[in-house]
Structure formats: C-alpha cells, structure tokens
N, C-alpha and C positions, 0 to 999 in steps of 0.2 A: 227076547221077542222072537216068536218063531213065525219066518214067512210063509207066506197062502204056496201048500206046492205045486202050484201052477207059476209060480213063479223063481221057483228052485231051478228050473234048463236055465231061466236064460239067466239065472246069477254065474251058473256053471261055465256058461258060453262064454258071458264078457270076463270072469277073473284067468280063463283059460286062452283068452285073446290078449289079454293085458300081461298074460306071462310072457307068453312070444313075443309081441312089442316089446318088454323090456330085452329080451334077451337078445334080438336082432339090434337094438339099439346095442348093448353090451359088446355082439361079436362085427360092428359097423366101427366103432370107436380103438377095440382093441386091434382090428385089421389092421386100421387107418392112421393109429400111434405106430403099428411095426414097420410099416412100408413109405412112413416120414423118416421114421429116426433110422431105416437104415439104406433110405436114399442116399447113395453117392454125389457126391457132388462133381459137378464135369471136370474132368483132370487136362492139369495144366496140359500145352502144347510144348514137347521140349524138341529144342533146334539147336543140332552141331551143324556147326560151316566150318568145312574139312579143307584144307586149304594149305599152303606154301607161302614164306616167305614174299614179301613183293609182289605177292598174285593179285593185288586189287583185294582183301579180304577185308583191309581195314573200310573200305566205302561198303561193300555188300553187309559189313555188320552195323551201318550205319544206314542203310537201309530198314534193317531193322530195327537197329535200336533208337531211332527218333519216331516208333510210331508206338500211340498209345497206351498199345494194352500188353507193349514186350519189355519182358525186364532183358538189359544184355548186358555181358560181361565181354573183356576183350581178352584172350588169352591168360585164362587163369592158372593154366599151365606155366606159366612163365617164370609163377613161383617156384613149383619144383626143380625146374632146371635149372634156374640161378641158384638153388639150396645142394643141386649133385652136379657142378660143372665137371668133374673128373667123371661121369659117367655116360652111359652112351645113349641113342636115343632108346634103341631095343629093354635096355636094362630102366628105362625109367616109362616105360611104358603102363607098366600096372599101376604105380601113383598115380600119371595122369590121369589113366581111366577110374582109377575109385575117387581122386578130387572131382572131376567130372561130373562123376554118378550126384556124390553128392551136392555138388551148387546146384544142380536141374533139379534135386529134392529140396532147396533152398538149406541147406541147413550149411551155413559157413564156418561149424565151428573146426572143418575142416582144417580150414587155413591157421590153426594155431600148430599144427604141424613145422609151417616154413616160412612165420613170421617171429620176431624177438618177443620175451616175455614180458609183458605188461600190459597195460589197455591200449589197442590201437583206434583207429579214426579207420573213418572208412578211406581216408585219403592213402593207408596202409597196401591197401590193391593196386594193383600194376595197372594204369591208365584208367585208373577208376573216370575220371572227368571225361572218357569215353560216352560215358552210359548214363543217359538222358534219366533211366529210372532212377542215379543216384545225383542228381544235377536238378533233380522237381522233387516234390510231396508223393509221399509222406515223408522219403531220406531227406531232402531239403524243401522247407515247404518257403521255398524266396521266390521258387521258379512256379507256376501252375504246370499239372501233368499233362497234357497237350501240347503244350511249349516245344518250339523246335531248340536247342542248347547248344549253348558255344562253348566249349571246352575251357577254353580261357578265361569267359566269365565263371564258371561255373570252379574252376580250380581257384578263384579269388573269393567267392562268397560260400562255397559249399564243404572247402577242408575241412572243417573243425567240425563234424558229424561223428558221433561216435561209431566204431565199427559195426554197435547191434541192427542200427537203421540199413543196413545192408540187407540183411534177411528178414526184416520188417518189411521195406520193398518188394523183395523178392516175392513172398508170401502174394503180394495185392497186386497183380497180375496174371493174366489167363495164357500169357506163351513166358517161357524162359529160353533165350538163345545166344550162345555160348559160340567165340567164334576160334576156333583153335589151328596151329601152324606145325604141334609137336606130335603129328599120328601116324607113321609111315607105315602102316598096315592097318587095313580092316577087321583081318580076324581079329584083334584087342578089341574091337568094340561089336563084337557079334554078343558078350553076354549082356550088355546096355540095349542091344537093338529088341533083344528075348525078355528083356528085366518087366514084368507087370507092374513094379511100379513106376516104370516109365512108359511115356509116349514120343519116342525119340525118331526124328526126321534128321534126315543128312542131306546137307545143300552141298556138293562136294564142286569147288570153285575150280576153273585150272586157268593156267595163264599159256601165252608164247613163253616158251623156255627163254627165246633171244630178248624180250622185250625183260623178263625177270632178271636176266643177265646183265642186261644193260641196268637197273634197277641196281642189281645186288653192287652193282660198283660203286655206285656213289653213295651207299650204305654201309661200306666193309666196317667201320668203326662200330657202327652200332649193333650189326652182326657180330661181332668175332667170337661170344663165348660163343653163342649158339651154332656158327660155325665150326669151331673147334671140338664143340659136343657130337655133330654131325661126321667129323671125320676121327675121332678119337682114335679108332684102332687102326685108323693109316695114316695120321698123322706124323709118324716119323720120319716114315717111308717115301711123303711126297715131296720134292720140288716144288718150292715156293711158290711157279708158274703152273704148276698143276692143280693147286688148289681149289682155286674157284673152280674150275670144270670138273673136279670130284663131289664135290658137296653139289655141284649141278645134276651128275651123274644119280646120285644118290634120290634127289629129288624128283629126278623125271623119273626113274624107277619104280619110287612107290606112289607117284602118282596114274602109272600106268597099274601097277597092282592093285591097287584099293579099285578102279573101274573094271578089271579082268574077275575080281571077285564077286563083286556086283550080279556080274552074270549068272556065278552059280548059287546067288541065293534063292530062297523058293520065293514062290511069285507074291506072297503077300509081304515080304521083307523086301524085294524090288521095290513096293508100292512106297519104301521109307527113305527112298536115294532121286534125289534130282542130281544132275552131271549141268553146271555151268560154266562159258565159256564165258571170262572175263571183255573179249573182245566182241559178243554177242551181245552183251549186258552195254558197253557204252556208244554201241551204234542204234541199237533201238532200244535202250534207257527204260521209258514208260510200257511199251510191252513185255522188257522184260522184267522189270520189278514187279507190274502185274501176275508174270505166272510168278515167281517168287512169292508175295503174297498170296495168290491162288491157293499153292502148294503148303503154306503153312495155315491158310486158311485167318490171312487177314485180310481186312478192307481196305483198299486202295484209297485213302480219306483224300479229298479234294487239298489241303494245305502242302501235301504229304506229293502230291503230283507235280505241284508248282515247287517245292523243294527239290526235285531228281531234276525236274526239267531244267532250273537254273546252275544246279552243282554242277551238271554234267556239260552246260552249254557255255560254259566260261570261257576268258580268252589265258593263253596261257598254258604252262604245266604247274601251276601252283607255287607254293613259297617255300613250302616244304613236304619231304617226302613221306611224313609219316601224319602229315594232317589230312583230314579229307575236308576240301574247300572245291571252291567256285574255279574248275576250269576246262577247257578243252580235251573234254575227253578221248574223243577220238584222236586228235593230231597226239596227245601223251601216250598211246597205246602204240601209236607207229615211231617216234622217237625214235626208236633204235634204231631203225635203216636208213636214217640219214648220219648217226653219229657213229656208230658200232663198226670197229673196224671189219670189213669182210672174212680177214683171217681169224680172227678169232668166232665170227659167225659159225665159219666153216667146221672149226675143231669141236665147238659147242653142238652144230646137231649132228657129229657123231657119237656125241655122248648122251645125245635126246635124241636121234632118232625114230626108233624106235614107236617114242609116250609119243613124240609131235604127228606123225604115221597115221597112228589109233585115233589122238584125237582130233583131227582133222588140222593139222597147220600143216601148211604146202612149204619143201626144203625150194631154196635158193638155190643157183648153181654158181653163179656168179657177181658179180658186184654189182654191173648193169642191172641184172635184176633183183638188189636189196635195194637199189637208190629208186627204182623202180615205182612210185607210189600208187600208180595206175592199176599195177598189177597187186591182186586180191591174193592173200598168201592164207587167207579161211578160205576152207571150202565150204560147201552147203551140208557137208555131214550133217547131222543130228541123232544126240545120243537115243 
C-alpha cells in the first residue's frame, strides 16, 4: 500500500526522530552502566599509632578500637619479633612494614609466615580480645557490633573463631587501625605513606620519658625479649645497671627522630601525622579524643563519651598494667614523682634530654621539685 506523498515528510520526520530517541537512550544506558561499574567505592581509613613501650598506646588504641566502624589490632608486629628474637630492631624493620601494609589491606594470610602450621583460631593473634571487631559480629556474633567489650568476657566466649573471621571482619569496616610499638624510624614507612592503595594516617603518641621509666620497671619480665631485641648489639658491652637507661636512650632517640622527620615532609604528607601527648590526652580526655576522632574522621558517638569520661575518671592506677580499665588518669601519669628515685630521675634525662626539650617536658633540677606536684612539668608547647 503506497502512502498519499503528502504524507511521506512527516513518516520521514517521526522514523528519523525515533532513531535519535533510540540511540540517546542506547548511549544514556551504556554511559550510566560504565560510570556504576567503575565507581570506586570509598577506601577504607587506615591508622598507625606510632608509639613506645608504656606510652599510654594500649588506651589510645582503645580509643579506637571500641568505636563502631574501626577494625583494630594491637601490635601485630609482635609476631615477627617473637619469630627473630636474635635480631635487631633496624634488621626487622621491612617485615614489620610489609605485615603492616598488608593487615590495613585486610588480607591476614600474612601471618602464616610466623604462626605454626595448621589451622589456627583467631585467638592465634597476639591480644586478639583487645579488638572489639574480633569480640562482636560478624567475627563473634554473641556480642552486637556497637557493644563496648571486656576482654575477659570476650576471651571466654569468642576463642574458638576460626582464624578466617579475622579478615572477614576486617573487610566490614570503613577505618582499619593498627597500633604499633616496633618503628624507630619514619623513613620505613614513607613507601606506606606514598602507597595508593593506602590511606594511611599516623597518630604518633609520646609519653614523659620518667613516667615510662617508671612504667618500664614494674614490667621488666614482660619486657625482656623486646628489650633485649632493642639493645642486641650492646648488649654485651652493658652493665646490668645501664640497661634500662640504654633501651631508654634508644627510645627517646627515635622518638625524637620520627617528629624531626615530620618536618621535612612535603606539606600534603604533614597533613597524615598528628603528634600526641599522652599527658595531654588524660587531662582533657573528651577534647582530646575528640580531635583524635576528628583527625581520623570518626564521630564522637554519645556511649563512646560516657566511656572516656569514666575510664579516665577512676579512682586508682588500675589492677593491672597492661589492661586498660577504670582509673585515675591523671594522678597515674604523675606517679613517678612521688615514687621514682631523684637519682635515677636525674641520670634518665640525661639520656632523654634532648626528645623531652622538643617535646615539650620541663627537666627537674632537684628532688623538691619532682615531689613538687604544684609545679607543671608540660609546658604549653603544641606540635
């Protein structure tokens, strides 16, 4: 049937309008497929808290690691050192940093490296009952993931997890933070701070050298390999009585190094270092957990306030020194200047000097003024 040609334009018009409609549909669809499927999804937040011995790290990662949406481990490093105690810390530097890299990518298949052969539990990690992500769901689902978690309950119902729930966890969380004690230099972790598959932030913690010192002594037992790792290649050479103040030496050293570093990175790798003063953090607690979260870019949740405000407002120094519980924060930070002999004070910041200087701790002269409690021995530095 042949149509009237008066009506031939506009068959022409509408089949040549109905092409375009299809094909803007066709290149609306195929845009719209490319720029879903190769949407990124927002990459996790990863957090080293760089830290020493007795610095107060175990609470600051406890800080973190009872809120929400942080997976955290406690010094995952602790496996390689117990796996190389004959070696030093310089020479065990690059395992820590590639274990490192990869638990912030979650992938734990790491740790069969410097664990025994066979299937382990997640109770295999070094204070696993630390980390709230492995003490709730989806690693233990006895707890809800919101739950604040007691170590002690969570090491009686949560052992018997298979190791995989580790990185299952890890995975269903938007921050991974990681809180380590074995890093005596920065440069080791400038190709982590460069790596594009990370997002890596440094909370770098410091303590009173004297108040650590006083710490370190009623720890030596649980110290001593790492100790010993710490003085390896003077370890012969010392006098039993020099000990401690070398391994102290050693510590205030590169804690003053890793902040002298600081300075010379370019200004957008500054933007990836906060500088904390432990004795900052438990006089104003709630402001300072605040920027802490700020800085990693979590919410300061209302349970999560009334948790810092009672841990820290305790009476007491605790029960023990490696739990983080309910006490007197501030009078445990000054401890030492009523116990700490003055001479050993004395011989101590000669060998901290120096980091205590920089980072703002005021030297003593006398014994009067370490019994002194009146007198403020922070100053108002700020890094």
């Amino acid at each position: 049937m042949m149509l009237p040609p008066k009506l031939r334009p506009l068959l022409l018009f509408l089949v040549s309008q109905m092409a375009v409609f299809i094909l803007f549909i066709h290149l609306y669809n195929h845009n719209n497929f490319n720029s879903s499927s190769t949407r990124e999804e927002p990459q996790p937040m990863h957090v080293l808290i760089l830290s020493s011995w007795r610095s107060g790290s175990s609470f600051v990662g406890q800080l973190f690691g009872q809120h929400p949406d942080v997976f955290y481990l406690m010094e995952p490093a602790w496996h390689v050192w117990m796996t190389f105690t004959q070696s030093t810390p310089r020479s065990l530097h690059m395992a820590v940093r590639d274990l490192i890299r990869s638990v912030f990518l979650c992938d734990m298949s790491v740790f069969d490296a410097y664990m025994k052969p066979g299937p382990q539990k997640q109770s295999s990690l070094f204070l696993w009952e630390t980390s709230r992500a492995l003490c709730t769901a989806p690693a233990c689902n006895i707890f809800p993931q919101d739950t604040i978690t007691n170590p002690d309950n969570c090491r009686l119902l949560c052992s018997q997890e298979p190791f995989e729930v580790v990185e299952k966890a890890c995975r269903n969380y938007s921050h991974v933070v990681l809180k380590e004690v074995r890093f005596f230099n920065l440069q080791v972790l400038y190709p982590l701070l460069r790596d594009p598959s990370l997002n890596l932030h440094i909370v770098h913690l410091v303590r009173d050298p004297r108040a650590v010192f006083h710490s370190r002594e009623h720890t030596t037992n649980e110290l001593m390999i790492d100790s010993q790792i710490v003085m390896r290649q003077e370890q012969q050479k010392l006098q039993e009585d020099d000990k401690p103040y070398y391994v102290m030496q050693i510590i205030c050293q590169s804690q003053l190094e890793i902040y002298k570093a600081v300075q010379t990175l370019p200004e957008d790798l500054k933007q990836r270092y906060l500088l904390m003063r432990y004795e900052d953090l438990v006089r104003k607690p709630l402001a300072q957990t605040a920027r802490l979260y700020d800085y990693a870019g979590l919410k300061f949740l209302p349970h999560l306030q009334t948790w810092v405000h009672n841990i820290t407002q305790g009476k007491g120094t605790g029960s023990h020194p490696f739990k983080t519980e309910s006490r007197d924060a501030v009078s445990t930070s000054q401890a030492w200047r009523l116990s700490l002999p003055y001479k050993k004070v004395s011989r101590l910041q000669e060998a901290c000097g120096k980091a205590m200087n920089m980072l703002g701790y005021r030297l003593i002269r006398s014994e009067q003024e370490q019994r002194n409690l009146s007198l403020d021995l922070l100053s108002t530095w700020t890094p």
